[in-house]
Every structure is written in C-alpha cells, then in structure tokens.
DRENMIRO-516800 format. One record per atom (N, C-alpha, C, O, CB): residue in one letter; x, y, z. Coordinates in steps of 0.2 Angstrom, whole numbers, plus 5000, padded with zeros to 4 digits. Atoms other than C-alpha are relative to their C-alpha. Glycine has a CB too. Layout:
<sefis>
AXYZ;...
</sefis>
This chain:
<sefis>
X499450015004;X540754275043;X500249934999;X500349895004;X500650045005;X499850075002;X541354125033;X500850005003;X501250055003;X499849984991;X499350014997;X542954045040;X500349944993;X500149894990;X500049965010;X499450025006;X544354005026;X499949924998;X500149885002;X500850025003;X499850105000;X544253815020;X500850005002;X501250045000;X499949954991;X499350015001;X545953735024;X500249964995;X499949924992;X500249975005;X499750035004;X547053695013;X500649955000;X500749955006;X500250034996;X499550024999;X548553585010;X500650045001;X501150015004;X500149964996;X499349965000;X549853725008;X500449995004;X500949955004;X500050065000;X499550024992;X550653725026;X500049944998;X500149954992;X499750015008;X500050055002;X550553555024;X500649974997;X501149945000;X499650004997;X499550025005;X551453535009;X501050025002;X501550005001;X499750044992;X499349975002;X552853665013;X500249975006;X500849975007;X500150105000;X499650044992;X553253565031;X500449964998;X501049965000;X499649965005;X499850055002;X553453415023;X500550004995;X500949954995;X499549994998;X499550025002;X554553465011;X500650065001;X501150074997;X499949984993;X499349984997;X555753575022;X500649985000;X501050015001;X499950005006;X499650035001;X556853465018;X500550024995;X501150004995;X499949965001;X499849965007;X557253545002;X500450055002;X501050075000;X499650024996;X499649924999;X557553715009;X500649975003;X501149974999;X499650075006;X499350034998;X558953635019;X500550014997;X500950054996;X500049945002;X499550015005;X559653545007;X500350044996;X500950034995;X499949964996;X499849955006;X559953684995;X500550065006;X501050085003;X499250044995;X499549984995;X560753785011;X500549975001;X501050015000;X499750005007;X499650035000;X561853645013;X500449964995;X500749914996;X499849995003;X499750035006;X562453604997;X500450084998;X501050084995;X499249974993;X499949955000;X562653784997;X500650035002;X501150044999;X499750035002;X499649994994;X563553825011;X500949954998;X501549984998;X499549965007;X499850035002;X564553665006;X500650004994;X501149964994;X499649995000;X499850015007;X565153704989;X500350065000;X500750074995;X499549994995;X499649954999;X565753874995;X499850054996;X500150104995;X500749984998;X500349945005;X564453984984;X499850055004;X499850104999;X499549984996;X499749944998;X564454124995;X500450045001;X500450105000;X500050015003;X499449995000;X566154124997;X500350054993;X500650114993;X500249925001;X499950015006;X566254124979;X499750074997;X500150104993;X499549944997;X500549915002;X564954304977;X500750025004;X501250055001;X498950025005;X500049944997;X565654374990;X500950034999;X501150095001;X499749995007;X499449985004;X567654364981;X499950024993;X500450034990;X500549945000;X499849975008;X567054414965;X499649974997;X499450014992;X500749994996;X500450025004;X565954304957;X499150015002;X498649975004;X500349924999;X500749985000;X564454404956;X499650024995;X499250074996;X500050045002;X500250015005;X563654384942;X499849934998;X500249894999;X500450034998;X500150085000;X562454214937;X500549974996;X500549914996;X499249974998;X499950055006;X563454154924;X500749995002;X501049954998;X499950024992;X499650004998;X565054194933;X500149955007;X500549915009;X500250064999;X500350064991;X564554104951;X499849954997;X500049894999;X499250025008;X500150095003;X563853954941;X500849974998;X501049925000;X499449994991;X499350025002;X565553944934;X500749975006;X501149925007;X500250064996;X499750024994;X566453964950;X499949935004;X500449905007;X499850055004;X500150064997;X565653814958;X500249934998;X500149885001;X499549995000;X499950075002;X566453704947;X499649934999;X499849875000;X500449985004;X500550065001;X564953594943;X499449994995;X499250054995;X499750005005;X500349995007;X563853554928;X499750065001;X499350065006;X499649944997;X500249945000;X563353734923;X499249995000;X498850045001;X500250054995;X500749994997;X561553654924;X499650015007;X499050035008;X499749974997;X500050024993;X561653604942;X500250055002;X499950065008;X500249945003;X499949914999;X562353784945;X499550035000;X499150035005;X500450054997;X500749985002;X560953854938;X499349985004;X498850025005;X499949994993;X500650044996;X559653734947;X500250045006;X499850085009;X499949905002;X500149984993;X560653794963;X500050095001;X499850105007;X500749975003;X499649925000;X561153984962;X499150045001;X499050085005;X500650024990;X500549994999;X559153994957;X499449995005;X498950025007;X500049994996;X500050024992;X558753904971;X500050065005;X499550095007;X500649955002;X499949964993;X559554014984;X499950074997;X499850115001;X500849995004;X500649914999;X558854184976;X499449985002;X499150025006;X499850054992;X500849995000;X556954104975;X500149985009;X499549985012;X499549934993;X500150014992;X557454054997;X500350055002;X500550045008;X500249925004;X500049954996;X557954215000;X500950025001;X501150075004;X499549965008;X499250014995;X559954165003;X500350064995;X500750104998;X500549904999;X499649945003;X560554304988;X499450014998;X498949984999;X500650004995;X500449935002;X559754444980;X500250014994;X500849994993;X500150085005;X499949965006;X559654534963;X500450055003;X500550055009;X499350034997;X499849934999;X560554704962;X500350014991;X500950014989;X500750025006;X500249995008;X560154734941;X500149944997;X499749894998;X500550054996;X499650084999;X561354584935;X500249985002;X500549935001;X500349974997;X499550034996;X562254564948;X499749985006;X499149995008;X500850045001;X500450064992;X561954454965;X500450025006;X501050035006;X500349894999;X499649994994;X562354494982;X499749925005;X499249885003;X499850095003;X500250054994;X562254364998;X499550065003;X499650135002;X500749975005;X500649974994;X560754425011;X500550015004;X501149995004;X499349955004;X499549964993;X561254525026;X500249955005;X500649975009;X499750075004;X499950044995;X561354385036;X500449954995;X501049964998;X499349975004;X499450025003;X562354275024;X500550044999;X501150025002;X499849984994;X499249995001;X563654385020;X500450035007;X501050055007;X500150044994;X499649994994;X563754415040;X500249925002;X500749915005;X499650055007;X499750034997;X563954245043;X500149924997;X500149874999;X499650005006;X499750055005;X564454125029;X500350014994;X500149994989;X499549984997;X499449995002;X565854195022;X500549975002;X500649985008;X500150075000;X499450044995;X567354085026;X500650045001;X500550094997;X500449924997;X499349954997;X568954185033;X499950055004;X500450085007;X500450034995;X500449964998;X567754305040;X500149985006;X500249925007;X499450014998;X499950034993;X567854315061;X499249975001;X499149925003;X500350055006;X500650055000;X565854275060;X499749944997;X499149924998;X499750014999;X500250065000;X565954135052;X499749945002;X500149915006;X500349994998;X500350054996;X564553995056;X499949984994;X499449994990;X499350025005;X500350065006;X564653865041;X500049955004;X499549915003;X500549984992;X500150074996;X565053735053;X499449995005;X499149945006;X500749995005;X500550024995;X563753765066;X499349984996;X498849944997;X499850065005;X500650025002;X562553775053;X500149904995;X499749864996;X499650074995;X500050065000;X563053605046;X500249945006;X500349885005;X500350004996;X499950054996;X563353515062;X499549955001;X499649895003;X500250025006;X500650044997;X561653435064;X500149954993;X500249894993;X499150045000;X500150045008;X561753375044;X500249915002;X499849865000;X500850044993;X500050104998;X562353175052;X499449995003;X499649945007;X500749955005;X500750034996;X560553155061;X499450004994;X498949984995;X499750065007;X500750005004;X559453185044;X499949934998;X499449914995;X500050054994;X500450075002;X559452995040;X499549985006;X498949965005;X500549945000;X500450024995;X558952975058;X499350025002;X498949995004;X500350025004;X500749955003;X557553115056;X499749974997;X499149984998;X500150074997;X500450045007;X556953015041;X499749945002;X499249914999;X500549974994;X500450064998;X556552865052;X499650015007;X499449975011;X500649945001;X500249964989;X555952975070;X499349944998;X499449895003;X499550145003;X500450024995;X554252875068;X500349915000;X500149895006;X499150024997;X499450055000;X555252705066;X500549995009;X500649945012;X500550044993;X499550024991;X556452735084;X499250035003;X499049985006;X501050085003;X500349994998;X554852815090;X499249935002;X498949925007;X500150044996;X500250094999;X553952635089;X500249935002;X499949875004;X499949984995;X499450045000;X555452545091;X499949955005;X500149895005;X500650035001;X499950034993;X555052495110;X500550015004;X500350005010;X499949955000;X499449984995;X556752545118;X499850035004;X499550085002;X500550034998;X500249964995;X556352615133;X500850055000;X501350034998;X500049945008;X499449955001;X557552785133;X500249995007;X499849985011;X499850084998;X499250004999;X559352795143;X500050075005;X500150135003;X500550004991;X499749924998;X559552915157;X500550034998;X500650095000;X500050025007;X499149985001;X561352955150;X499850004992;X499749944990;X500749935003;X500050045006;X561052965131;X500849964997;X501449974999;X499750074995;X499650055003;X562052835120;X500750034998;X501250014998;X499749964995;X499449925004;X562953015111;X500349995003;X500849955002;X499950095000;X499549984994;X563653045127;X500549945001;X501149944999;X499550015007;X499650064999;X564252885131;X500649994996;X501150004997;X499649954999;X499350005008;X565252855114;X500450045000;X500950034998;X499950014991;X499449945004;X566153015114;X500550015000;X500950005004;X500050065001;X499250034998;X567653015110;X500550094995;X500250134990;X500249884995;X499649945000;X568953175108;X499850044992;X499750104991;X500849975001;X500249975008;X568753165088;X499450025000;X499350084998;X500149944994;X500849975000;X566853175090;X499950095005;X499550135002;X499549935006;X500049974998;X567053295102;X500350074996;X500050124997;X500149985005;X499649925007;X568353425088;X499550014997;X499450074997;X500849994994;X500450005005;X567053395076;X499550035001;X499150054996;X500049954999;X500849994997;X565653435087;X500150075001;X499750114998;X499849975008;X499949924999;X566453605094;X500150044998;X499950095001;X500250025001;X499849985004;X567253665082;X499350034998;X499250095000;X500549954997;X500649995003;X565353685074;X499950045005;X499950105003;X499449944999;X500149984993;X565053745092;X500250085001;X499850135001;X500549945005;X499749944997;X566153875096;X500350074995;X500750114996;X500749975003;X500149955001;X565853995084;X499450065001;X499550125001;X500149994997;X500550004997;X564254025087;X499850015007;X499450055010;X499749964997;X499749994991;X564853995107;X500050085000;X499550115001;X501149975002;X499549945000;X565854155105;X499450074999;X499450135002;X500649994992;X500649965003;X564454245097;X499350025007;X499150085008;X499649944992;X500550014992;X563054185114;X500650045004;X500550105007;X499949895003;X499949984995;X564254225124;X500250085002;X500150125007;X500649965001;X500049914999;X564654415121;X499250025000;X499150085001;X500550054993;X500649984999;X562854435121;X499949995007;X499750035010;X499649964995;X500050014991;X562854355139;X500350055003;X500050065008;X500449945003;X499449974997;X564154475143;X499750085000;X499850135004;X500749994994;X500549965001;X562954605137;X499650035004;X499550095006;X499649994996;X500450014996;X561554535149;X500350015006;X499950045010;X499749954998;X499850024992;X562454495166;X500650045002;X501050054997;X500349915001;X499749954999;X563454615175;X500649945004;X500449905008;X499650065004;X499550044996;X565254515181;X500850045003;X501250015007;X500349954994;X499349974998;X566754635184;X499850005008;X500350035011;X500250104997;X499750014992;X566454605203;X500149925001;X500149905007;X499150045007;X500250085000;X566354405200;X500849965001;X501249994999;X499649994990;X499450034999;X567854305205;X500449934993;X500949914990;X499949975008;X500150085003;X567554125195;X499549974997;X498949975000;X500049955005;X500550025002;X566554065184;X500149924998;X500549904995;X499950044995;X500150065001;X565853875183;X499849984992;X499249994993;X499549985004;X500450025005;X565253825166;X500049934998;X500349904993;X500150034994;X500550065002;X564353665165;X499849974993;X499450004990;X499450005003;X500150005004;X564353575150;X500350044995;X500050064990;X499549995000;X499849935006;X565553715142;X500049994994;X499950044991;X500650035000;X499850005005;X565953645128;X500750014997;X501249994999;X499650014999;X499349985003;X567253725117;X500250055006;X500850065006;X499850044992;X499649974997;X567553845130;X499850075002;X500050105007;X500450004997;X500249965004;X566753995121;X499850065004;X500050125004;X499449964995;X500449944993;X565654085137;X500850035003;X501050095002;X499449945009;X499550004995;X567154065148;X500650054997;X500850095001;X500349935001;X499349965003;X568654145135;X499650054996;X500050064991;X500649954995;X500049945001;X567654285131;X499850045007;X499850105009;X499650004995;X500349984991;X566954315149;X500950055005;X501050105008;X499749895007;X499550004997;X568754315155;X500650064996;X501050104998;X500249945000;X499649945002;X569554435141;X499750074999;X499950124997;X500350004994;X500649934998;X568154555145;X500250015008;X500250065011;X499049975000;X500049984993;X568554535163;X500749965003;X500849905004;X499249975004;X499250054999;X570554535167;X500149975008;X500649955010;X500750054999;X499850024993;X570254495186;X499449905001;X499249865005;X499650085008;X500450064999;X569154345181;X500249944998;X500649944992;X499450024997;X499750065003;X569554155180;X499349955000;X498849975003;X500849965005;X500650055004;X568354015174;X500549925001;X501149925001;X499850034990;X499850045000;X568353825175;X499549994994;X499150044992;X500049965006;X500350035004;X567553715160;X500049945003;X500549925006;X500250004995;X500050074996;X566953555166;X499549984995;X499050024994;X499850015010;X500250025005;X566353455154;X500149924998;X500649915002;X500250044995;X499950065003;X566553265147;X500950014998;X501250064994;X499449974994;X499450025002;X568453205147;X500250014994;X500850034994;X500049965001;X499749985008;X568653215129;X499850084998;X500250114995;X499749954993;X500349945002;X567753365126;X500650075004;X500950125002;X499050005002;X499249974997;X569153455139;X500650024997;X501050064997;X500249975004;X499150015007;X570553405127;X499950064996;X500350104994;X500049914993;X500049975008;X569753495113;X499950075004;X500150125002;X499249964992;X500049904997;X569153675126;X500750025000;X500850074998;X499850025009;X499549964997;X570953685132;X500249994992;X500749954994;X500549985008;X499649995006;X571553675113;X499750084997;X500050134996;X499849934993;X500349935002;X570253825109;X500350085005;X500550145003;X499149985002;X499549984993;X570953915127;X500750014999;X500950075000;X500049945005;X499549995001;X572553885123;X500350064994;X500850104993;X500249944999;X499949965005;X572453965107;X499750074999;X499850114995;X499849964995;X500049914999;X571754135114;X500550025006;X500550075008;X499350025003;X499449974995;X573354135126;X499650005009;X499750045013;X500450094997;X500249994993;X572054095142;X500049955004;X499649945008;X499550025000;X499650064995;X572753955149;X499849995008;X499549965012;X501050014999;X500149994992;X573154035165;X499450035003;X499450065008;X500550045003;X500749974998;X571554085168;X499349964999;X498849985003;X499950074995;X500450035000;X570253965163;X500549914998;X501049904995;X499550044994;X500050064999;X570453765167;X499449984997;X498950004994;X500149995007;X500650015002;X569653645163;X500049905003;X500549865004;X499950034990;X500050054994;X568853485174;X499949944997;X500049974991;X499450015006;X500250045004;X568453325165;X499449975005;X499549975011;X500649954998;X500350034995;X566853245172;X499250004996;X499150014990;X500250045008;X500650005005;X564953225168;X499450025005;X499149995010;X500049924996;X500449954994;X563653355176;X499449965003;X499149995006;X499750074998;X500250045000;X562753205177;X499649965006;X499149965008;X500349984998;X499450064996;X563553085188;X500450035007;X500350015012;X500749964994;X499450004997;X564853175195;X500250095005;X500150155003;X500549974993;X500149944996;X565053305209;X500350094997;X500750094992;X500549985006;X499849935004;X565453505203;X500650025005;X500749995010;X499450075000;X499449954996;X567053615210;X499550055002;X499150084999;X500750034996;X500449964993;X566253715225;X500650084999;X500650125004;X500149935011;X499549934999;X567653875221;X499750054996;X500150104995;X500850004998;X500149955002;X566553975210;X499450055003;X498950045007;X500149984994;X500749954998;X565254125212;X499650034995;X499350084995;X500150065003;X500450005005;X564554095195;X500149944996;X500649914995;X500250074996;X500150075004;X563753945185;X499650024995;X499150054996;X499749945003;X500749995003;X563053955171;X500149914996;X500549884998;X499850084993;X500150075003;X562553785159;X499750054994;X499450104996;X499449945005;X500349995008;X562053835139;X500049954997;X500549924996;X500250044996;X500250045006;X561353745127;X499949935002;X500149894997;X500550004994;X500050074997;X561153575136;X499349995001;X499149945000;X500549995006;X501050014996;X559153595144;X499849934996;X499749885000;X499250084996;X500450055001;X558453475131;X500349935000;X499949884999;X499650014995;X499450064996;X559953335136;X499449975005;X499249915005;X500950045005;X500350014993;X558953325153;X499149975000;X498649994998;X500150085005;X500850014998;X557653235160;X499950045008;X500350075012;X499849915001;X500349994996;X556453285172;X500550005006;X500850055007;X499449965000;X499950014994;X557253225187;X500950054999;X501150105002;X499849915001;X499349985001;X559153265180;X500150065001;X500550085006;X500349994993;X500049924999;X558753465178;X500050005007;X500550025010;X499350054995;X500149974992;X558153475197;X500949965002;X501350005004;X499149975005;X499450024998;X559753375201;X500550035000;X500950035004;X500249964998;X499349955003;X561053475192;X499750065004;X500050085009;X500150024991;X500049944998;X560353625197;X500050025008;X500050085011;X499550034996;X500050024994;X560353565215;X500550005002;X500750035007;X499749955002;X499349984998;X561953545214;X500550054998;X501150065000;X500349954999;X499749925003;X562453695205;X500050035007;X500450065011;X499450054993;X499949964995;X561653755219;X500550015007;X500650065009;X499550015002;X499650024996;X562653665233;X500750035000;X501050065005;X499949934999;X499449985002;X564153715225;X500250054999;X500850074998;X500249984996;X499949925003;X564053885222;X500350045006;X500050035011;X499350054996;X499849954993;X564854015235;X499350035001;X498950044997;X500650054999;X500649964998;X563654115245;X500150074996;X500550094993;X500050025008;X500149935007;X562954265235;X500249974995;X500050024991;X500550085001;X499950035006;X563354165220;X499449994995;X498949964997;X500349965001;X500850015005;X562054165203;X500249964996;X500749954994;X499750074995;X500250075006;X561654015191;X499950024995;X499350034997;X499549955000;X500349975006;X561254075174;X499849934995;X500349924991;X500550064996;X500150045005;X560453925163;X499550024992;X498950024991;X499749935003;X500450005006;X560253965146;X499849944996;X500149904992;X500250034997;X500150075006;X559353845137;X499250014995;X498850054995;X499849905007;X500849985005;X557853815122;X499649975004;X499549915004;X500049974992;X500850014996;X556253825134;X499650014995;X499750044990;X499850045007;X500849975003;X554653825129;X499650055006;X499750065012;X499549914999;X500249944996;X553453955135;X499649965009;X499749905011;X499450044995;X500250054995;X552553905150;X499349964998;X499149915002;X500050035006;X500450045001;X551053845143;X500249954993;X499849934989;X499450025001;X499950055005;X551853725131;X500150004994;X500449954991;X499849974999;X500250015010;X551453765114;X500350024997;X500250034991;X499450044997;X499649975005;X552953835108;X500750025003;X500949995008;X499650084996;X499950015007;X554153905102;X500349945000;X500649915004;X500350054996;X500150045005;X554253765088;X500849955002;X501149905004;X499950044990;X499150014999;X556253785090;X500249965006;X500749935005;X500650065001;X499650034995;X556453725108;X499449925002;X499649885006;X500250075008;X500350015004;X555153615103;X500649904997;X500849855000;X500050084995;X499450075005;X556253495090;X500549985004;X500749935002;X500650034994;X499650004997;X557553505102;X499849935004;X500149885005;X500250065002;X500450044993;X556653405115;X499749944995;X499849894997;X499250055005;X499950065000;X556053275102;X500549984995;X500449934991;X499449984998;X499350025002;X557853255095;X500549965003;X501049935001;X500450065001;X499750044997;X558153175110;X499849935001;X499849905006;X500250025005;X500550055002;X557153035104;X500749954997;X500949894999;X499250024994;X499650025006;X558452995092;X500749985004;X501149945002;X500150074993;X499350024995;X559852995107;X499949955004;X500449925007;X500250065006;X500550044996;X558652885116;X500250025005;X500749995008;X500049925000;X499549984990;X559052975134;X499450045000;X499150064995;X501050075002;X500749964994;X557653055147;X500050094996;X499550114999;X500450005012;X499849955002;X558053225137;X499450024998;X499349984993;X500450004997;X500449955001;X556453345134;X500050064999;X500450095003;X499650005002;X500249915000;X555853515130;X499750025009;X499349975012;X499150034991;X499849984994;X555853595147;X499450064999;X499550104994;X500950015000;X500249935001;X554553755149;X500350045005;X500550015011;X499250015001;X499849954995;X555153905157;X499850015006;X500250045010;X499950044999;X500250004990;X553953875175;X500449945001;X500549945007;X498949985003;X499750074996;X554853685177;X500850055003;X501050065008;X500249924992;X499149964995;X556653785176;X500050045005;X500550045008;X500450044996;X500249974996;X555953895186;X499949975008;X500149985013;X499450024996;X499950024994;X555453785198;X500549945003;X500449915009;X499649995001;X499250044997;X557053685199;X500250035004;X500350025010;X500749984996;X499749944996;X557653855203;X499949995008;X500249985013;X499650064997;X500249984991;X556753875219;X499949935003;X500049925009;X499150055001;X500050064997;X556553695222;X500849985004;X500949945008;X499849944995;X499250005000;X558453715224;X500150035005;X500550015009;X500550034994;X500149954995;X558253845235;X500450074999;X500650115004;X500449975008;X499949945002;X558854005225;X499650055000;X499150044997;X500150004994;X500349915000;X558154185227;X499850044994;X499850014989;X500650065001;X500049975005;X557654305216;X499949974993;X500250014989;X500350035001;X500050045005;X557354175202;X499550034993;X498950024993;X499749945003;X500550005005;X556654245185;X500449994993;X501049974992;X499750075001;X499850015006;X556854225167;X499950044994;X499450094994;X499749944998;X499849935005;X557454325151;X500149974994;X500649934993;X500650035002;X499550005006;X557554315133;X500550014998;X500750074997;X499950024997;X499250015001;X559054245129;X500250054991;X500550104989;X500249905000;X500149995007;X558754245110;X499549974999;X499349915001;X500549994994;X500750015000;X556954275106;X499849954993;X499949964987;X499650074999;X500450075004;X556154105101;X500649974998;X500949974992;X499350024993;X499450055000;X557554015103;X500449995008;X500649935009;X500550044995;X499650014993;X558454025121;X499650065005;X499350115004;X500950024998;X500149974995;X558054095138;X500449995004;X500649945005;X499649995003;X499650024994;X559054135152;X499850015006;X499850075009;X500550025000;X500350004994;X558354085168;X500650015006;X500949965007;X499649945001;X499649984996;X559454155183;X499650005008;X499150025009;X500350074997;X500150004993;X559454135202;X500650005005;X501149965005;X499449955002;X499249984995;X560554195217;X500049955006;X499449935008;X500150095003;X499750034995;X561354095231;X499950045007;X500350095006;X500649994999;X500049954995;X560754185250;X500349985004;X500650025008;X499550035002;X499550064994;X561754045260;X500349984999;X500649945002;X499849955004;
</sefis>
C-alpha cells in the first residue's frame, strides 16, 4: 500500500488562520448577526445594514457563509446554531465580548518567534498581572463573565453542593462560579479572592445580582499571599496555564492547607492529556504565556494530578470539563 504524498494544504490553511478570525471579528464587530437576526435577512438587505461600501459587505457576508458562520435558506440567510445562540447582542447568551477579548495579543502573536528569541529570562509573576489595574480588569471581565456564567452552571451540573457551606474561588474573577453556585444554593455563601482591582469590578457584578450578602470578595494574589481557611470548597478556573511548575503545587498545597476537613478542590483548567500531545487548545494557552513572560505552561492532567496528591488530597481524579478544552481535576480533604 502506497502512503499519500504530503502536501502543503494543512500547511497553508494554519498559516493563514488568521483570516478565519478576522472575518469572525470584523463580524461580530460590526454587529452583522445582530443585523440577520432583527430582520436583515436577506444579502442585499444585511449588506446594507452594515453600513459599509456594499462591496466590502459583499466580500464580508460571503465570507461568513463560505466559514460556516450563516447559512442559505432559498434567498434568505440565517446565523449557524451556534451564532445565533451566542452572538446576538441583548440576548442573555451573549459571548461577543469573550470572543473578542484576546483580539489586543494578535500583534503580539505576530512577533511569538521574535519574544521567543528575545533572551528575557521569564517572570514568575507575569508583567499582565503586575500592571493590572481596575479598568483592565472591567474590560477583562466583563469578556469573562459571560461565558463565567455559562462554565459555571455547567459546574453546577457536575458537583453536588446543597450540603456545602462556603465556597473559595481562587482567581474568580468576575464572580461568575460563585453567583451562580449561590442562587442555586440558598444556604450557600462564597468568597472571591482575586487581585485587588479585579475585586472592585466582582463585587460590581455581585452587586448587580442582589448577592452582596452572600458572596465577598478578598483582594490578594494566590500567588504570594495566604487563602481564608473558612471554606469547604475551592475551586480555581481558567488560570492552569498562568502557573509554573513549581506555583501549581504551591497553590494547591495551600488550597489544601486551607480548606476545612472533608473539604474538595475542583481546578478546572486547559490541561493537556497525559502524554502531551494535545489537545492543540490547552496547548496555545501554555505558549501564550510566552508573550506574558511569566513561568506559565500547559500543565498535563498526571502533573495536576500529582500536585493533587503531593498536597495530600484523597480520592483525586479528573473529568471532562469541556471536551478538548477544560478538565476538572477534584480531590478531597481527610484531615
């Protein structure tokens, strides 16, 4: 049996992934989903809507039928089932912001083998971190905490809590786990403990679900700086490829320290499998933090694993969080 020659194809379409983006985000941008999904369904009527030379409508509109983003239906156009669940604006699933939050790192992306050669020795603390400051942090979350909201009832799905007293979340961010955990569960209160500015902008999100008295929130940096020892539940999301080597066993060392007896850790984060090779997604993530210059890597599922038990948690195993994208590795407190 003869074996296929290679070609450039893959190749080519990698390389210029950057297109599909753009046209997502020019998309998204310009409000042309928005635009179908109030009425302008039809090409000659959504090119018009966009307010923009009707030949650069036309480049775009044919664009996002030939990547998949709308559909025929005779002459008229619909958004994909996944656009019009989650890129419609006024909609409660709206994710336009998360998916544009990365969009300020593609210059940086454009130079990776450039900082990659650079010689800087990388930063256990990345530099992000450092700078952040309250505005960065609305800007950030805001992207964040829709998509939060979305993770976290899925957590809610996975982990059983109506016997749970408190929940820790490390690196909460907008808030998102916590103020749905808690209106799922009316005997349940929660901290956010997170960077000082970024607290400002949870309890604005918090406040604005009326859950004030029920979720706090700590200023501090999971880092550096010690945890509150009152709850009997931690979890950490989305943060894994932040951390280096040494940092993950740290935190979660002291996750464990802090947690009441019988108390469980849940870190969801983008691992890779255990032997390395994938997936792609958690992956990028890990060399993203090239660009942060901080100790921060892709993480496989046996390392978190053995922070876990290096920590001295029980029953330690791991779960698809969202497949080929997140896992959530969980372990309990027996002392």
């Amino acid at each position: 049996m003869t074996t296929a020659r290679p070609t450039t194809v893959r190749l080519q379409h990698m390389v210029r992934a950057y297109r599909d983006s753009a046209a997502l985000v020019a998309a998204i941008e310009l409000g042309l989903f928005t635009k179908l999904a109030r009425g302008a369904d039809r090409e000659h009527t959504l090119i018009a809507a966009l307010g923009i030379h009707p030949l650069h409508g036309e480049r775009l509109v044919v664009a996002c039928i030939a990547l998949g983003l709308l559909e025929r239906d005779g002459d008229r156009l619909r958004n994909a089932a996944d656009v019009d669940r989650f890129l419609i604006e006024d909609r409660p699933g709206y994710a336009g912001a998360w998916m544009l939050f990365t969009k300020p790192d593609w210059g940086d992306w454009g130079r990776l083998a450039e900082i990659l050669s650079s010689g800087e020795a990388p930063e256990a603390l990345s530099k992000t971190v450092a700078d952040f400051t309250v505005e960065d942090a609305r800007d950030y979350h805001t992207a964040t905490y829709s998509i939060g909201r979305g993770a976290g009832r899925l957590f809610l799905r996975q982990v059983y809590l109506s016997k749970r007293a408190k929940i820790l979340d490390l690196g909460g961010g907008s808030g998102a786990y916590c103020i749905e955990a808690v209106k799922k569960h009316p005997g349940l209160r929660a901290c956010v403990f997170d960077l000082p500015p970024v607290t400002v902008v949870a309890a604005e999100f918090i406040a604005q679900n009326g859950l004030g008295d029920r979720i706090e929130t700590k200023g501090g940096n999971f880092n550096t700086d010690p945890f509150p020892n009152d709850a009997d539940v931690v979890i950490m999301a989305s943060n894994l490829p932040m951390c280096g080597r040494e940092q993950l066993a740290d935190i979660v060392r002291k996750a464990h320290d802090a947690l009441l007896p019988g108390g469980e850790m849940h870190l969801i984060g983008e691992t890779l499998n255990a032997a390395r090779d994938g997936p792609a997604d958690a992956a990028m993530w890990g060399l993203g933090q090239a660009i942060a210059n901080s100790y921060g890597l892709a993480h496989s599922v046996a390392e978190v694993e053995d922070a876990f038990n290096a920590a001295g948690f029980g029953d330690v195993e791991s779960i698809d969080f969202v497949p080929g994208v997140l896992t959530r590795t969980v372990g309990h407190k027996t002392i």
